[in-house]
N, C-alpha and C positions, 0 to 999 in steps of 0.2 A: 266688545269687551275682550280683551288680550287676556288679562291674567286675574284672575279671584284672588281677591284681598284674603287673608290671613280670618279665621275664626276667632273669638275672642277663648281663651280657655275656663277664664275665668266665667264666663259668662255659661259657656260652654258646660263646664262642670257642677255650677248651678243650677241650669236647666235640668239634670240628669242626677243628680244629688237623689231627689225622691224617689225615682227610678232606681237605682243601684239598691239605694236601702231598705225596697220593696222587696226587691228581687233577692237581695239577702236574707231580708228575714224568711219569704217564703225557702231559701236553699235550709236554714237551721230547723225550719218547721218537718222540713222534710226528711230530713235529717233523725229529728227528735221523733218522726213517725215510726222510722224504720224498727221492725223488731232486735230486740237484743240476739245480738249473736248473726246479724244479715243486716247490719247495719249500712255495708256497701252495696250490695246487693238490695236491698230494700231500700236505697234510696237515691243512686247512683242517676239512673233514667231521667230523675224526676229532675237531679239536680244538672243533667247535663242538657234538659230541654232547656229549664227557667234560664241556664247560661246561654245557652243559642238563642233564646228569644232577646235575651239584655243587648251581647255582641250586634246582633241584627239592628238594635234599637237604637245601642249609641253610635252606630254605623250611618245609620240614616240619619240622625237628629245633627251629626256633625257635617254633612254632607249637606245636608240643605241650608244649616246656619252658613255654610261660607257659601255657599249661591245666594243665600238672602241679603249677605254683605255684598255680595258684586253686585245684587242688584240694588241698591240704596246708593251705590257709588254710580251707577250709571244712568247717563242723560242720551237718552234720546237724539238730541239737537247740538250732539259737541261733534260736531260738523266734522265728518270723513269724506264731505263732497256727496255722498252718496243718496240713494233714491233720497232719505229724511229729509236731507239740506235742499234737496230741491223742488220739494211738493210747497203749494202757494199756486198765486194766482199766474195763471196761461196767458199767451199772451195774445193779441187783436182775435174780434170774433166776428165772423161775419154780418150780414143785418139776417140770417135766419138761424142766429148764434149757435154757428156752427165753428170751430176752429177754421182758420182760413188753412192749415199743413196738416 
């Protein structure tokens, strides 16, 4: 495999739709937790983990969709010569079949 095909975005971004607007509502909840007047401060943490867990999430989910496309594109048997193209049957075997080389 030379080069991984492209992600789809669209597909991409629907994967990840539920996730985002999870991760949203938990940042306004947290948000709306904070006491008046420590508004930042009382809710800053909370909102910069839920953000580092999202970043981390749609990091990987996009990362594996385009390896899962190289791997749906790739065959095994599109012959580069190599070990694949040449496993199959050996050739004469002796009579205590043994390879004769």
């Amino acid at each position: 495999m030379d080069r991984l095909p492209p992600l789809s975005k669209e597909a991409f971004i629907e994967r990840m739709r539920s996730r985002v607007e999870q991760v949203l509502g938990s940042v306004a909840d947290a948000v709306n937790a904070a006491p008046t007047g420590r508004v930042i401060t009382g809710s800053e943490e909370k909102v910069r983990d839920l953000m580092a867990e999202l970043r981390q999430a749609v990091f990987e989910t996009a990362v594996q969709m385009r390896v899962d496309e190289g791997e749906k594109s790739f065959s095994p048997s599109a012959g580069s010569g190599g070990p694949v193209a040449q496993q199959g049957l050996a050739g004469p075997h002796a009579a205590d079949d043994q390879r004769a080389y």
